[in-house]
C-alpha positions in Angstrom: 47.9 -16.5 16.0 51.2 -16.8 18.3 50.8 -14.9 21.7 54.0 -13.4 21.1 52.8 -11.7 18.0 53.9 -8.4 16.7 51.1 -5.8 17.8 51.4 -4.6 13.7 51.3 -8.3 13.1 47.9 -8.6 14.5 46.8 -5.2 13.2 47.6 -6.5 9.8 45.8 -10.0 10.1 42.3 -7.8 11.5 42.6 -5.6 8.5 42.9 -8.2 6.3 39.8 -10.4 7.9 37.6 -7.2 7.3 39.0 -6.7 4.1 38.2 -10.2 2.9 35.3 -10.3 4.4 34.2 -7.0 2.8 35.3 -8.4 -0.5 33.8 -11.9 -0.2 30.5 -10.9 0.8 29.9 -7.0 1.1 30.2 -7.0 -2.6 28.1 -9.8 -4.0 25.5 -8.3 -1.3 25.7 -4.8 -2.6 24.8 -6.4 -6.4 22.2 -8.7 -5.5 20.5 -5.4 -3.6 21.7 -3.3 -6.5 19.5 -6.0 -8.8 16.6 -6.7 -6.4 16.0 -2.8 -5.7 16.2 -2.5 -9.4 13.2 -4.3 -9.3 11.8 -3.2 -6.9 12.1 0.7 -8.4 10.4 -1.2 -12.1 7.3 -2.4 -10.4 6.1 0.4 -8.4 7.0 3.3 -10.6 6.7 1.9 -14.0 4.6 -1.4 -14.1 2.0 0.5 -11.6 2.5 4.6 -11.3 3.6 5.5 -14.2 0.4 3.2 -15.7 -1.9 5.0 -13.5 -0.8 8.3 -14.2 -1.3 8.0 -17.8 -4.7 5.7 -18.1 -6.4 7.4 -15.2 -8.1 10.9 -14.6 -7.2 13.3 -12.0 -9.9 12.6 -10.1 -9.4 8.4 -9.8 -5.5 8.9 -9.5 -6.3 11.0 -6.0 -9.1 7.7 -5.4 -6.2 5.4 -5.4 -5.0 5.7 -2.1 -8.2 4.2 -0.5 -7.2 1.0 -2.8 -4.0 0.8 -2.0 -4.3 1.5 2.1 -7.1 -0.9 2.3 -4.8 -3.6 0.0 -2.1 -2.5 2.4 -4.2 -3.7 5.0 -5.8 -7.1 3.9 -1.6 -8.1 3.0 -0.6 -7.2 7.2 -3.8 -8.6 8.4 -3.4 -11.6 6.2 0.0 -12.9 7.0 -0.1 -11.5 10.7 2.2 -8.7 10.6 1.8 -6.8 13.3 4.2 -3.9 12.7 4.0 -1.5 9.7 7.9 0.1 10.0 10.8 -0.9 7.8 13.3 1.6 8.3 13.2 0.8 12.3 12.9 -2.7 12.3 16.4 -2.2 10.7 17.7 0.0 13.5 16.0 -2.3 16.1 17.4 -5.3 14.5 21.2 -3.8 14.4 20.4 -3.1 18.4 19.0 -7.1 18.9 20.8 -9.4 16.4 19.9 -12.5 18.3 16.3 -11.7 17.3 17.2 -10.0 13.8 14.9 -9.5 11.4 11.8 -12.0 10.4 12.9 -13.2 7.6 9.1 -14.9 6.9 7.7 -11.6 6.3 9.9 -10.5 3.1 7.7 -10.8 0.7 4.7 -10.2 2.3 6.0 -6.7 3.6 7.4 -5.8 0.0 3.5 -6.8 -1.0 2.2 -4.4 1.6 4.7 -1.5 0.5 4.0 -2.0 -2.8 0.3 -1.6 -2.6 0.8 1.3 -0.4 3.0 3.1 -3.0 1.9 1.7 -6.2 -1.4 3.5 -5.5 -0.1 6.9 -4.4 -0.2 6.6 -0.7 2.3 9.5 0.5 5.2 7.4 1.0 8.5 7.1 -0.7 10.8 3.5 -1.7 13.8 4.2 0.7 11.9 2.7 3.7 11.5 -0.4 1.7 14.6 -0.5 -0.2 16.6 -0.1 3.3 14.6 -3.1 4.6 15.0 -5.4 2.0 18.5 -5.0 1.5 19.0 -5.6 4.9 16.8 -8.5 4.4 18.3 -10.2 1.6 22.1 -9.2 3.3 20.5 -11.3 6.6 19.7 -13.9 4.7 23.1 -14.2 2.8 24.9 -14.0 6.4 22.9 -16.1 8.3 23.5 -18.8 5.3 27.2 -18.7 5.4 27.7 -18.4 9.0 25.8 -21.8 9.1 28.3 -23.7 7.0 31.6 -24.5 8.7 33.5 -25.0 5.3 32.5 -21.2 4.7 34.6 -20.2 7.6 36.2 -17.0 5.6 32.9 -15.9 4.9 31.8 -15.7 8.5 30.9 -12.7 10.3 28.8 -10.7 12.3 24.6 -10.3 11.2 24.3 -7.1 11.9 27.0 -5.2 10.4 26.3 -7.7 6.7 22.6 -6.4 7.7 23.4 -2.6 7.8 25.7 -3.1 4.7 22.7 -4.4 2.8 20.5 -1.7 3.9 23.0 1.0 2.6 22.7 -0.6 -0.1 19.4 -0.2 -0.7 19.4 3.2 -0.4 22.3 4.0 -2.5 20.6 2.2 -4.9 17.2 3.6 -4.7 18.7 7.4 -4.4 21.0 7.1 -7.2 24.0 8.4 -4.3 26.6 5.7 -3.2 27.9 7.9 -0.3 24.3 8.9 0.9 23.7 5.8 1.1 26.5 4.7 3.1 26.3 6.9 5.3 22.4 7.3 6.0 23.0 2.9 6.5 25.6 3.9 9.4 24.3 6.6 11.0 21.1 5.6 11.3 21.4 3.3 14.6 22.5 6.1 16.7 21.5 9.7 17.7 24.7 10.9 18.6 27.2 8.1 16.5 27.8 6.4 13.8 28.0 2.4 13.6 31.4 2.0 13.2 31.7 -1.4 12.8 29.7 -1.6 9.5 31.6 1.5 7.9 33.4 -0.4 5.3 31.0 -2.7 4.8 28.5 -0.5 3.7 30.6 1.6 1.4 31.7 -1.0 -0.8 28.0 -2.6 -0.6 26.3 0.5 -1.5 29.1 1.6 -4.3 28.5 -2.2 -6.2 24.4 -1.7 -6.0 24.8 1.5 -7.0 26.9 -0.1 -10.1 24.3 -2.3 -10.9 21.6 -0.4 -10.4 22.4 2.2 -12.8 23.5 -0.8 -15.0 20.1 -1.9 -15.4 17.9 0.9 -14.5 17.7 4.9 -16.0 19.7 6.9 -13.5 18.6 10.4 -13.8 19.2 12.6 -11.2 16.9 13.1 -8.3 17.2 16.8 -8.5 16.9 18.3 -12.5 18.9 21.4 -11.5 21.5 22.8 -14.1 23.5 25.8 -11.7 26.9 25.7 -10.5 26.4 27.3 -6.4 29.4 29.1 -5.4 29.5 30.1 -1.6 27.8 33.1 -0.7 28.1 34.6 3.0 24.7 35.8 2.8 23.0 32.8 1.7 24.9 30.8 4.8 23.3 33.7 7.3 19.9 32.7 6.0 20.8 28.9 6.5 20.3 29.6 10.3 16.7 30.9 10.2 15.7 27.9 7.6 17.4 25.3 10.3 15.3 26.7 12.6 12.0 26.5 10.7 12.9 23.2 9.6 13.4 22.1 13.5 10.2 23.4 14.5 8.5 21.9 11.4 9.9 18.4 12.2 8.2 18.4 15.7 4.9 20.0 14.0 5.5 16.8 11.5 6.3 14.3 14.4 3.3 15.1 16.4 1.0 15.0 13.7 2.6 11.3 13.1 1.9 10.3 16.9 -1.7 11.3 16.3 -2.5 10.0 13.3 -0.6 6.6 15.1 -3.1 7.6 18.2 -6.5 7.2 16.4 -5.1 4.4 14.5 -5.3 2.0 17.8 -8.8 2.7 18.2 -9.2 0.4 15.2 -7.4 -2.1 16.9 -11.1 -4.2 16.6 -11.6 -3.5 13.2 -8.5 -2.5 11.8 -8.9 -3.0 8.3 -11.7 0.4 9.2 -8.5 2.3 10.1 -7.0 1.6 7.0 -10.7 2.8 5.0 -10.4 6.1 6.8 -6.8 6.8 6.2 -7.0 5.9 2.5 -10.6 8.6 2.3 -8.2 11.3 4.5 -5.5 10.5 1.7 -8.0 11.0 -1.0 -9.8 14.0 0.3 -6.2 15.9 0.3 -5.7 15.1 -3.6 -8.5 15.8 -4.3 -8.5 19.2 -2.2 -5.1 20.4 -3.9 -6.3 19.4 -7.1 -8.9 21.7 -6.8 -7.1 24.0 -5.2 -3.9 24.5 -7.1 -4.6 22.5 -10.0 -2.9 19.0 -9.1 -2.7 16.4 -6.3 0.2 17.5 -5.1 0.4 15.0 -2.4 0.0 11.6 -4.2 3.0 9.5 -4.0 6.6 10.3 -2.8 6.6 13.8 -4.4 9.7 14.3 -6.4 8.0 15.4 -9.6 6.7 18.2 -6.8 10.0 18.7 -5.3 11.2 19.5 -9.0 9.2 22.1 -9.3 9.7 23.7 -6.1 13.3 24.0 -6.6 12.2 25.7 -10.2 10.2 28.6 -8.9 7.0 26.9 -10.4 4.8 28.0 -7.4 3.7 31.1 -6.0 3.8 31.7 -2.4 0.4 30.8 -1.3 1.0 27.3 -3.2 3.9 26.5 -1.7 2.4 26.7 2.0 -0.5 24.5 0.9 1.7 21.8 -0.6 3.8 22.3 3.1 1.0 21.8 5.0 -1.0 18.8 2.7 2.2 17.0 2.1 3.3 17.2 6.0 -0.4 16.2 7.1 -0.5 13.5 4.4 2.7 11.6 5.3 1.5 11.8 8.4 -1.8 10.2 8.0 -0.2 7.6 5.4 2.3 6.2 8.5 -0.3 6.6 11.4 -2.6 5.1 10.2 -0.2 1.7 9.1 0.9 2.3 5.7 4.4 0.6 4.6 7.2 2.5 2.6 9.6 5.0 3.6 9.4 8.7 5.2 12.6 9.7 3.7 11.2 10.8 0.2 8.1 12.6 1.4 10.0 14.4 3.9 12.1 15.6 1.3 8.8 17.0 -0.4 7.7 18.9 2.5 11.3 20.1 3.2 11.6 21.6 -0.2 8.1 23.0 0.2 9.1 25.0 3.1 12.7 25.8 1.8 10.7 27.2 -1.7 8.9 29.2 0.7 12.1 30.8 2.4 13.5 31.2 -1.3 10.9 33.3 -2.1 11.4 35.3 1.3 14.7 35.1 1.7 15.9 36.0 -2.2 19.1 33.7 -2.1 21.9 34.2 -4.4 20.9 31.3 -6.5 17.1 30.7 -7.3 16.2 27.4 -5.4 19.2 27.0 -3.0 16.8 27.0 0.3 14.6 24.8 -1.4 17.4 22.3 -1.3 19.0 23.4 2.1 15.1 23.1 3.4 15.6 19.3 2.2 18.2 18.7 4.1 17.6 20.6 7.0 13.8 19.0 7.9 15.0 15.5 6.6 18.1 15.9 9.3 15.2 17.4 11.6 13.3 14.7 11.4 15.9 11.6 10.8 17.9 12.9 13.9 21.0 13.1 11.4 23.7 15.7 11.3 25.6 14.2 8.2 23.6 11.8 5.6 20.7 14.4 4.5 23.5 17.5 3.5 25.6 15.1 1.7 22.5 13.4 -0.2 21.8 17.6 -1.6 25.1 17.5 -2.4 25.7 14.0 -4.0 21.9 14.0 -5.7 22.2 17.8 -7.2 26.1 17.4 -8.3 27.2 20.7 -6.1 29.8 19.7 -3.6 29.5 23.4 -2.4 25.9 22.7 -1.2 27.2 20.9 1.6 28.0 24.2 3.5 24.8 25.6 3.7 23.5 22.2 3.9 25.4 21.2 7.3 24.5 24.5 8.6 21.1 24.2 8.1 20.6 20.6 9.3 22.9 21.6 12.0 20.4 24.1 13.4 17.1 21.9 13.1 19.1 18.8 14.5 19.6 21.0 17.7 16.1 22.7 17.5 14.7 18.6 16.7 16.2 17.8 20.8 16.6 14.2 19.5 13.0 13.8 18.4 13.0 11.0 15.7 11.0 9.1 13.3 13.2 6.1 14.4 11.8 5.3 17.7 14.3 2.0 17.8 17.4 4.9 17.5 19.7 4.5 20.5 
């Protein structure tokens, strides 16, 4: 470029190399993620879930766990993997892209993650989806930047890397603009990563494509009413925020314990694992008895579901709060592999059901989605991505009100505590 070059000149020429860029390899990233995710979603929830659910008896689904944390186990131990997180490595990568992420351990994790799900461990696909997007997108990047005849194709790891992981979770959540903007915001606890904006919305709008292309995409939430505004209902958002706030640190610090008894199995860790998967089962099979299901098997959507449908009385709904919050907890302290997004959406629609049957709202359910947002903000450290995804997931653009105003109030109760440790 001459030095002499009109500054609109040059504006033009950037905008056009991010463009391109964008084009050239956000898009084919965002389908290849869109397919792989696809998947990904096929073998844990239909080849082995779904197949468990129907062949096996209450009691054997809630033994599962101990299979598949133990499994979980033998995979790390086996291919020397000394760190459980997918989400984070992500952030921590974005933060480090010298170091990146270890490509050797792909497959290997997505082994571990799928033995930790596939079996009903409390953990949802997000966690995994974000990581191998931004695994495969790493890959892709890495290739091209390594061949000089590929020069338009060159570009930076880390924002191809948080592109892909949006893509992933648009993908997996079935919401192109969640997923976007969970991929962004996620580095930062005050900020967005910038750089990878664009990116990341065309790569999560193509997976999304081709995800839907090739997969059923039902809604996350099976809700059918229209919410119109209500000042009273946005009053009430403020005591949820709270709850959720508090909640998120009562989550948190069960995580660091459960993380805390883990090391003493740093001899015989493959023990740790034994006991986590028997605290897992003990739960299930504890709510089964208790209010007729094992409400804390798995992600815990179905669960969520019926939450947001009134299906519980109030004593029910502060058991599944408490067993699905002390659950995820033990699932991730004590080294299981997936995501916390999805379970943390269980818990906050436990406690939201609970201030919907407090609170009255003008629309049965409502705080049973704001409670979704609100913990999952709570807990993520996010002010935007988890009042959008009630929003985007439940087809009420309204519910972003009370949603921002609820996640608003437990992001400033939360004082920056996150799940994310790598979040700068």
């Amino acid at each position: 470029m001459p030095k002499n070059s009109p500054p609109l000149f040059k504006l033009l020429q950037g905008n056009f190399g991010t463009a391109s860029h964008a084009v050239l390899v956000s898009m084919p990233v965002g389908i290849i993620v869109g397919a792989a995710i696809a998947g990904y979603d096929y073998l844990v929830n239909v080849l082995l879930w779904d197949n468990f659910t129907r062949n096996c008896s209450p009691i054997i689904l809630c033994a599962l766990p101990i299979v598949g944390m133990m499994l979980t186990g033998i995979i790390l131990r086996t291919f020397k993997i000394k760190s459980s997180a997918m989400a984070d490595e992500v952030v921590k990568a974005y933060h480090d892209p010298k170091k990146g992420l270890d490509l050797r351990h792909t497959l290997p994790k997505a082994a571990a993650s799928l033995a930790t799900m596939g079996f009903g461990a409390s953990a949802g696909m997000e966690g995994a989806s974000k990581w191998l997007g931004a695994a495969i997108a790493t890959g892709m990047q890495r290739f091209f930047n390594r061949l000089k005849i590929l020069n338009t194709l060159h570009g930076k790891i880390e924002v191809t890397m948080l592109a892909g992981a949006a893509a992933g979770i648009s993908a997996i959540f079935r919401a192109p603009l969640t997923g976007a903007i969970m991929g962004v915001e996620s580095p930062y606890k005050k900020g967005l990563a910038h750089d990878a904006l664009i990116h990341a919305l065309i790569a999560s709008a193509m997976s999304y494509a081709t995800f839907v292309f090739l997969r059923n995409a039902t809604p996350y939430f099976l809700i059918s009413f229209r919410y119109q505004l209500n000042l009273r209902d946005l009053i009430f958002c403020v005591p949820v925020g709270i709850l959720a706030g508090l909640s998120s640190h009562l989550f948190l610090g069960c995580l660091q314990s459960f993380k805390n008894i883990s090391q003493k199995f740093d001899r015989q860790p493959l023990a740790g694992y034994l006991v986590g998967g028997i605290l897992l089962s003990g739960l299930a099979i504890a709510m089964f008895f208790l209010i007729g299901e094992p409400a804390t098997l798995q992600a815990g959507l179905p669960i969520a579901n019926r939450l947001m449908l009134g299906q519980y009385a109030l004593l029910s709904c502060l058991l599944i709060f408490g067993a699905k919050l002390l659950a995820t907890a033990i699932t991730f302290g004590m080294g299981g592999v997936g995501g916390l997004f999805l379970p943390s959406a269980t818990i906050g629609a436990a406690l939201g059901a609970n201030c919907d049957l407090l609170f009255m709202p003008s629309q049965p359910g409502l705080f049973t989605l704001v409670g979704i947002a609100a913990f999952t903000g709570a807990s993520y450290n996010s002010l935007l991505f988890s009042a959008v995804f009630i929003a985007e997931a439940s087809g009420n653009p309204a519910l972003v009100v009370p949603g921002l105003i609820a996640s608003s109030i437990a992001y400033l109760v939360g004082a920056g505590v996150s799940n994310s440790p790598s979040q700068k």
